[in-house]
C-alpha positions in Angstrom: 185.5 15.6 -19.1 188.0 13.2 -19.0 187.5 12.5 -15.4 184.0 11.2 -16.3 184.9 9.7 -19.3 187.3 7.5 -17.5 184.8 6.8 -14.6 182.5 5.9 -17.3 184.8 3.2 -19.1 185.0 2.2 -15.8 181.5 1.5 -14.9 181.1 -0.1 -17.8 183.6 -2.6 -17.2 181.6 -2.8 -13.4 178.5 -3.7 -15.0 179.4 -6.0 -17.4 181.4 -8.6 -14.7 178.4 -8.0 -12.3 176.3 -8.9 -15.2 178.4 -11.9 -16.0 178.3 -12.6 -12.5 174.5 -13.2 -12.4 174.3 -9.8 -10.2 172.2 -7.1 -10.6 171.6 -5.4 -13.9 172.2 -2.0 -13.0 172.9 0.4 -15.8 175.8 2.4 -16.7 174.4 5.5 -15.7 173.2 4.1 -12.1 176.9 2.3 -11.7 178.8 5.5 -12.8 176.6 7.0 -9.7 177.8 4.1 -7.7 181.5 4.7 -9.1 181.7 8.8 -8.0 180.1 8.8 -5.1 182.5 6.2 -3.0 184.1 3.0 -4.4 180.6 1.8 -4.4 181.0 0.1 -8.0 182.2 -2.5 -5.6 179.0 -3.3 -4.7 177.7 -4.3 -8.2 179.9 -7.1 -7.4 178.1 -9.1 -4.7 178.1 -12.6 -6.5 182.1 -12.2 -5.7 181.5 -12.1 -1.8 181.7 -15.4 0.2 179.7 -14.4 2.9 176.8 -13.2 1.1 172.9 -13.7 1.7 172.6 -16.3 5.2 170.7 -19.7 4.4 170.9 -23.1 5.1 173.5 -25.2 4.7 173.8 -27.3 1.7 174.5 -30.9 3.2 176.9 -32.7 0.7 180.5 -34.9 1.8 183.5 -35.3 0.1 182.7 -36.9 -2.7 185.8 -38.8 -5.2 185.3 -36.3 -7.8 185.6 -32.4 -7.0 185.2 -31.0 -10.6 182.5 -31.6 -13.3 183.4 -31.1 -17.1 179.9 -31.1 -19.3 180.7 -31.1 -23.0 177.6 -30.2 -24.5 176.9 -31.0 -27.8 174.7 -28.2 -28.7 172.0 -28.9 -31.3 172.1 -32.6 -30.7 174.7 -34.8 -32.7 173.7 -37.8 -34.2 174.7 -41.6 -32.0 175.1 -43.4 -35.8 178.4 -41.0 -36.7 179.6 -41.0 -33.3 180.0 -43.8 -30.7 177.2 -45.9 -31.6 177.8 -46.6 -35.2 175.6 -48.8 -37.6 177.3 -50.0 -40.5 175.7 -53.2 -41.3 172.5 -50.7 -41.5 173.3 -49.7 -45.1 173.8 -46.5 -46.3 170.4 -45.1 -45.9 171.7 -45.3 -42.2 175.4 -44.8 -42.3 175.8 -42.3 -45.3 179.4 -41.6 -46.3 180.4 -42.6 -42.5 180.2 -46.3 -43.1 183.3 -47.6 -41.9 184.1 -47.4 -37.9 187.0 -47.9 -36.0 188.6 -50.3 -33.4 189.1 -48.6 -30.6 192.2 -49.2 -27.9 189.8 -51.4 -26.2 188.8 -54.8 -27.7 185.0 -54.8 -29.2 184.4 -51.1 -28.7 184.2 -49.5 -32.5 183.4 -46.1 -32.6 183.2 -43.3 -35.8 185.6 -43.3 -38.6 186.3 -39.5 -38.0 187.7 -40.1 -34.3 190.9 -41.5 -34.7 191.8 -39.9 -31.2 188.9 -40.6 -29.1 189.5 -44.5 -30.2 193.4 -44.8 -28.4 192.0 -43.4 -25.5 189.0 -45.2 -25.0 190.4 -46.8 -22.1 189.6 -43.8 -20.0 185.8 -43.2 -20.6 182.9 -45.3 -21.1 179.9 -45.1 -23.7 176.3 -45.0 -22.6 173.9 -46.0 -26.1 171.1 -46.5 -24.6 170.3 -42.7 -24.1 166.1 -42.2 -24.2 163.7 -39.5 -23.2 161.6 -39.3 -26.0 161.6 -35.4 -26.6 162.2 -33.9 -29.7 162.4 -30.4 -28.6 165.4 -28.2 -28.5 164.3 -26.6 -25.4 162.3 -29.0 -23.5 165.2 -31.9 -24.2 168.0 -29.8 -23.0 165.7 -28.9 -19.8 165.3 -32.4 -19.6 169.0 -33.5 -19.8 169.9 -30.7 -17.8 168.1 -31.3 -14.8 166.8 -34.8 -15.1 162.8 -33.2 -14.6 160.1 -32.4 -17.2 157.8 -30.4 -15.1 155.3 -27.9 -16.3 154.8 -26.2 -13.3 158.1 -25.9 -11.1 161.6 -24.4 -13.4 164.3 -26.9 -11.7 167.9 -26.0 -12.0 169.8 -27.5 -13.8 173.3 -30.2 -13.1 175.8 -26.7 -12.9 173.4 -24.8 -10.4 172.7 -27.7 -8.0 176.5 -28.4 -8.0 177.3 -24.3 -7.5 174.5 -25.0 -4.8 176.3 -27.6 -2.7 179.5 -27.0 -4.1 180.2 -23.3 -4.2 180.4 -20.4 -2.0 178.3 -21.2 0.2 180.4 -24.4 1.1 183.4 -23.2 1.6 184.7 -22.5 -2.0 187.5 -19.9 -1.5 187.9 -19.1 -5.4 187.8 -15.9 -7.1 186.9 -17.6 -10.0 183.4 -18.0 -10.0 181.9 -21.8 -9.6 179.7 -22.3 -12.4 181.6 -21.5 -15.8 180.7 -21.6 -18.9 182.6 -21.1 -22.0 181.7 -19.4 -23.7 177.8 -18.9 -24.4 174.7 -19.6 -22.1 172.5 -21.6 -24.4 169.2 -19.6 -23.4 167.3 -22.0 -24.0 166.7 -22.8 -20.5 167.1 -20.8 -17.1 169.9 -22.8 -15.7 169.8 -21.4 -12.1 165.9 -22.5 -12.1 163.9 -21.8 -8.9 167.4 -21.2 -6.9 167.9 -17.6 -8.6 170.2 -15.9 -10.2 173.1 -16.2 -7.7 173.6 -19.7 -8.8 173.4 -18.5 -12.6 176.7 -19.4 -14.4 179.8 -16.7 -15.3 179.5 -16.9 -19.1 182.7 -15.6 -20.1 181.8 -14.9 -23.9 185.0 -14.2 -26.0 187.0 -16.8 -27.7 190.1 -18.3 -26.2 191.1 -19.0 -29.6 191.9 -15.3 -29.9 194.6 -13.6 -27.9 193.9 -12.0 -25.8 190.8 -14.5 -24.5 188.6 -11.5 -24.3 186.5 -12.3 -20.8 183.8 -10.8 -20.7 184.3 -8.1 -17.7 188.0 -9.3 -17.0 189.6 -8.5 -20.4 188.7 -5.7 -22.4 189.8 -5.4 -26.2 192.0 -2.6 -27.0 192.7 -1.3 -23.4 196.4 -2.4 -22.2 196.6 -3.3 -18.3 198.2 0.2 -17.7 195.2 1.7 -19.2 192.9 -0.8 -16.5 195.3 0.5 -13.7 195.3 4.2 -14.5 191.9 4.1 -14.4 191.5 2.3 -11.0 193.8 4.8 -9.1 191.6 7.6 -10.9 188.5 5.4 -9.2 190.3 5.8 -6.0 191.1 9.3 -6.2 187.2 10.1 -6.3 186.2 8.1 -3.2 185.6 9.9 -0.4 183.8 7.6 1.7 187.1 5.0 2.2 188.5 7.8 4.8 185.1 9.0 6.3 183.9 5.8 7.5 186.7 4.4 8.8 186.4 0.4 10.4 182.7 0.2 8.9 181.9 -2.9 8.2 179.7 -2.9 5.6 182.3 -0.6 3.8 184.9 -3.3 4.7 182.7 -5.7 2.5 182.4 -3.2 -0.1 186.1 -2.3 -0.4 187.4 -6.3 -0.1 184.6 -7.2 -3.2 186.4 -4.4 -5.5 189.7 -5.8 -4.5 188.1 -8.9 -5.7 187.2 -7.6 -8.6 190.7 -6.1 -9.5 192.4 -9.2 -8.5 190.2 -11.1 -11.5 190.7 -8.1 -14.0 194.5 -7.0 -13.3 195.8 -10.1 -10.6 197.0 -13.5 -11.0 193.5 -14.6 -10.7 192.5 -13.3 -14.6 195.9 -14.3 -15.1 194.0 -17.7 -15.5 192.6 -17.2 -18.8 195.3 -15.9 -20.7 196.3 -19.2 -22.6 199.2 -17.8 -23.8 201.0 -19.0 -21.0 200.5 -22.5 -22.4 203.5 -23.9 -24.4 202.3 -24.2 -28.2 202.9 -27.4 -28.5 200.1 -28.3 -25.8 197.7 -25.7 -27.5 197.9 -27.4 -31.0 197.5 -30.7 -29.3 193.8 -29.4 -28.2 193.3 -27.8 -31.9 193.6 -24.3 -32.4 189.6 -23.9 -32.8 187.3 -22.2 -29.9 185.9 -26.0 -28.7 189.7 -27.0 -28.7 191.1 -23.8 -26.5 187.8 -24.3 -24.8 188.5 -27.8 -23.6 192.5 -26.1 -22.5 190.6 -23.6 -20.4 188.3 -26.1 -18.6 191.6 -28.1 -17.8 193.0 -24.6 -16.4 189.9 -24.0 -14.7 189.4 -27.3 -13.1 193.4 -26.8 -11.8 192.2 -23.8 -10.0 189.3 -26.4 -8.3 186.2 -24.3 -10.2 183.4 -27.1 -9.1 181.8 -26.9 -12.5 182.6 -25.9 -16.4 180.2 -26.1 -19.5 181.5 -25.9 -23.0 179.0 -25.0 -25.1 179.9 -26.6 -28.4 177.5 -25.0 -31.0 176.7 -26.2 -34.9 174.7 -29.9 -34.1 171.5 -28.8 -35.3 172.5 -30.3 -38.7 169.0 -31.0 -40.8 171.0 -30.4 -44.2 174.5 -30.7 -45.3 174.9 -32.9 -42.2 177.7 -35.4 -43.8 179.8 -31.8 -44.8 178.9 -30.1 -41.4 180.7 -33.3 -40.0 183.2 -33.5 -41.9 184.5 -30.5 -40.2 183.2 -30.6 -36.8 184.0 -34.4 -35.6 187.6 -34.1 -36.1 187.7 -31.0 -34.1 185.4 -32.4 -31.3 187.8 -35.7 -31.3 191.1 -34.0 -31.2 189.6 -31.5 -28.5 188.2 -33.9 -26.3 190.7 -36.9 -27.0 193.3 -34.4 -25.7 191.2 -32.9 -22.7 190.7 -36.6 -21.1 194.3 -37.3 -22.0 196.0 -34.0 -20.4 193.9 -34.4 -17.1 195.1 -38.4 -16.6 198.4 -36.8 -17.4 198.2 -34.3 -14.8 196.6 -36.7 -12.0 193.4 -34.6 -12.6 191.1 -37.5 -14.2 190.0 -39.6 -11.1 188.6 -36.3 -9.2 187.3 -34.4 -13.0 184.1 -36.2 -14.8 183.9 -35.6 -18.3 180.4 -35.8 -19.5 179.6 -35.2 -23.3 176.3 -35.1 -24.5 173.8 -33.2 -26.6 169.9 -32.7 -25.5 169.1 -35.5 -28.3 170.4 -37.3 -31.1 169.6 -37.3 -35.0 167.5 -39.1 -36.9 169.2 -43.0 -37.7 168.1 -43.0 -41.3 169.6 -40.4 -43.6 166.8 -37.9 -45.0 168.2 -38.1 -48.5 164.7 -36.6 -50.0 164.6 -32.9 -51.1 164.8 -29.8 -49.4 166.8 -32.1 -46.7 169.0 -34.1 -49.0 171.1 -35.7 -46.7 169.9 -34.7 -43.1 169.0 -35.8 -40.1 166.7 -34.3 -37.9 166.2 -34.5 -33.8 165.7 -37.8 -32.1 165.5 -38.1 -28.1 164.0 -42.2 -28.5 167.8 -43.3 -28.4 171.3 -41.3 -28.2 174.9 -42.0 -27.1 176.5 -40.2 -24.3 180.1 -40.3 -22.9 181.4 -40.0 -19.7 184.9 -40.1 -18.2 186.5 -39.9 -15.0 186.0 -38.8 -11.4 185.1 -42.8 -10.6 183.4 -43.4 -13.2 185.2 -47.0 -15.1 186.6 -46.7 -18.4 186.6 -48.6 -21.4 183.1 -49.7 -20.7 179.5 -49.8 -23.0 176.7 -49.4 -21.3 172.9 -50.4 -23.2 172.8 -51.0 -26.8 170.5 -49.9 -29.3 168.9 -52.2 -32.3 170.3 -52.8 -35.7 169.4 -49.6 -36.9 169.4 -47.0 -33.7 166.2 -46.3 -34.0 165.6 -47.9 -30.5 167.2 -49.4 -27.5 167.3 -52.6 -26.9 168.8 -53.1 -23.6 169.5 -51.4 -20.6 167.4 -47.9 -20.8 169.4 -44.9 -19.9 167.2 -41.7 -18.6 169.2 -38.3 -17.7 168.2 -38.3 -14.4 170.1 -41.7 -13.7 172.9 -40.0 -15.1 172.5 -36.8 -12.9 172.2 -38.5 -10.1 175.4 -41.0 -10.8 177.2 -37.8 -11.3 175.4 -35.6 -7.8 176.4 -39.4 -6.3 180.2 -39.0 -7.2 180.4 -35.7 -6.2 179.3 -36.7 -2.7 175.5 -34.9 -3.2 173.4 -38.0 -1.9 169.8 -38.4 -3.9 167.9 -37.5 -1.0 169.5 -34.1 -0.3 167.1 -31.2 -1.0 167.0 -28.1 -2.7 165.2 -24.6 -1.1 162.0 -24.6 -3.0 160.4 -21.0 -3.2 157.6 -22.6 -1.9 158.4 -24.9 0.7 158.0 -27.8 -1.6 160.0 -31.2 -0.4 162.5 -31.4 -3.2 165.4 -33.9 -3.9 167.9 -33.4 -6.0 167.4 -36.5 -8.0 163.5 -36.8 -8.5 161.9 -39.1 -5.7 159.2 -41.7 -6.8 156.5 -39.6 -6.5 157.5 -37.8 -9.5 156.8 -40.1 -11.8 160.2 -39.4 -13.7 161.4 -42.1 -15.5 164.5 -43.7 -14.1 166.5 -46.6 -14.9 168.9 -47.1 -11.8 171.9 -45.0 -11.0 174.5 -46.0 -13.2 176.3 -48.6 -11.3 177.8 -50.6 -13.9 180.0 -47.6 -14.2 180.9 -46.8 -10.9 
């Protein structure tokens, strides 16, 4: 019994990375079959294999940024409080957050509450002319996400494209997947789209504010690493097919995938997310909060050349109690992402890493004071504030402006595919590269003018 029992704990650690992975989702029972009967839990872990499934080449050059950081803002923060603020509104517009900041950049002012964001405002640049119109949770963030509103086709979305063209099937060598997000898929949207699940991201769950950064897959709580390597000799002890079938080569590719595997869950490569290793001092500088140790990781992860990192960075959705709920969260999104831009110019990483922070919308400009809101602010897609940072992208630049009150934009309309493709454009994606429709359907990565999509113009005043 204690033979299966340890084969079981380790299927179960199989399927969850292969889950995480975007593989399969075999059961337990069917992946403790797989584990018994010949080192075949390996092959749960396809998504880890380079040479996987044969297509076409992604066509993409060498672009001046290799990495992509997207911040996102996760319920949709409001412009007003944040980099576009309006104190010459009044109060009904402002609220308690009525007195902005200089930044280290002369006429830039952004929110009171980001005393760190405004000395290194030199390093990114502010889009405020934001607009799509969409007040939806889900159809917003499918609209910011991959530039498309389309009711028939399900695009994918900025991380997929770039695991597309980027990834594994372009010659990225890391065991590290190269789509991360930390730590929670929003599911609000299917993010690999009509490419499929092998361009899904690896969601790592966990919080790397906890130690041990409990990876979904790659750390398990409460099992120490001699545990995890006890049982992988036991694993080897009941394969029988490693000696019968010697120089296959589709057993080859099964055994190399579990080595894989081990490397990520007992190697340096899972190594990675143990943020221990950081000195203190540079893990209080981020904040010791999940978006803070979130932003450390994506710095780690971007070291180790992963193509593309989300940080999901919950709690926006603020219809009531908004000026409290801010009150806590801006300081730790400005100390988080203050120190992320700062730590990758400090480590030469800046000009090849963009930064882009966003949320699918912003908030309502005037303050719903009445009751049951007293003192929200609800979604509003007509006009938001975006950042963006690095990978050739100028900083200390505003680009479009809203009116007196937010409530519209005045100059300069911002849509997000002009920002996806600016971003596809420094990567070295061109516009007019094309993605594998299911159904043979000639599509671009950046929408073409027989979509219709709205579009202001890449975003050259940036770049």
């Amino acid at each position: 019994m204690k033979t299966l029992s340890h084969s079981s704990e380790m299927a179960r650690d199989v399927v969850r990375l292969a889950q995480r992975m975007g593989g399969v989702p075999f059961t337990r029972r069917e992946a403790l079959r797989r584990c018994v009967y010949g080192s075949a839990g390996a092959l749960l872990m396809e998504p880890l294999i380079v040479n996987a499934a044969p297509r076409a080449t992604a066509i993409a050059t060498e672009g001046k940024a290799k990495s992509v950081i997207q911040v996102w803002l996760w319920g949709g923060p409001c412009h007003i409080d944040t980099f576009d603020p309006k104190p010459e509104a009044g109060r009904d517009y402002s609220g308690a957050l009525d007195a902005p900041i200089e930044t280290n950049v002369k006429g830039i002012r952004i929110g009171q509450l980001l005393p760190q964001l405004a000395k290194n405002a030199d390093k990114y640049s502010l889009i405020r002319s934001m607009t799509h119109g969409n007040n939806g949770h889900e159809t917003a963030s499918y609209l910011v996400q991959t530039g498309r509103a389309s009711e028939r086709d399900v695009f994918p979305g900025l991380g997929a494209v770039v695991s597309y063209f980027k990834g594994y099937d372009a010659g990225y060598k890391g065991l590290i997947p190269p789509y991360v997000v930390l730590t929670q898929p929003q599911g609000r949207f299917s993010e690999a789209g009509f490419l499929g699940p092998r361009y899904k991201p690896f969601a790592t769950g966990g919080d790397p504010a906890r130690q041990p950064f409990a990876v979904e897959g790659i750390v398990t709580p409460d099992i120490t690493e001699e545990h995890q390597k006890e049982r992988r000799k036991l694993l080897g002890s009941l394969n029988t097919l490693g000696g019968a079938l010697p120089g296959d080569a589709t057993l080859k590719t099964v055994v190399d995938s579990e080595e894989q595997a081990y490397e990520l869950i007992l190697g340096d490569a899972g190594k990675l997310f143990d943020l221990s290793q950081e000195k203190d001092e540079m893990r209080d500088r981020y904040g010791r909060n999940t978006f803070g140790q979130s932003c450390l990781m994506a710095r780690r992860l971007v070291e180790k050349g992963v193509p593309f990192i989300t940080i999901n960075y919950q709690g926006w959705d603020t219809h009531k109690q908004h000026f409290q709920i801010m009150n806590r969260k801006l300081p730790e999104l400005d100390q988080g992402l203050a120190a992320l831009i700062a730590d990758l110019a400090e480590h030469g990483l800046l000009d090849s890493t963009i930064v882009f922070c966003t949320g699918e919308f912003g908030r309502t400009p005037k303050v719903a004071n009445e009751s049951p809101w007293n003192g929200g602010r609800h979604h509003f897609g007509k006009c938001f504030s975006s950042l963006i940072a690095g990978g050739g992208f100028k900083g200390g630049q505003v680009l479009g402006s809203s009116n007196v009150t937010g409530e519209e934009v005045v100059d300069r309309p911002v849509y997000p595919a002009d920002v996806i493709g600016s971003i596809y454009g420094q990567l070295g994606i061109p516009a007019e590269a094309t993605l594998p429709h299911p159904l043979g359907t000639l599509t671009h990565v950046v929408p073409d003018k027989s979509e219709n999509v709205p579009m202001g113009g890449l975003l050259k005043e940036l770049l």
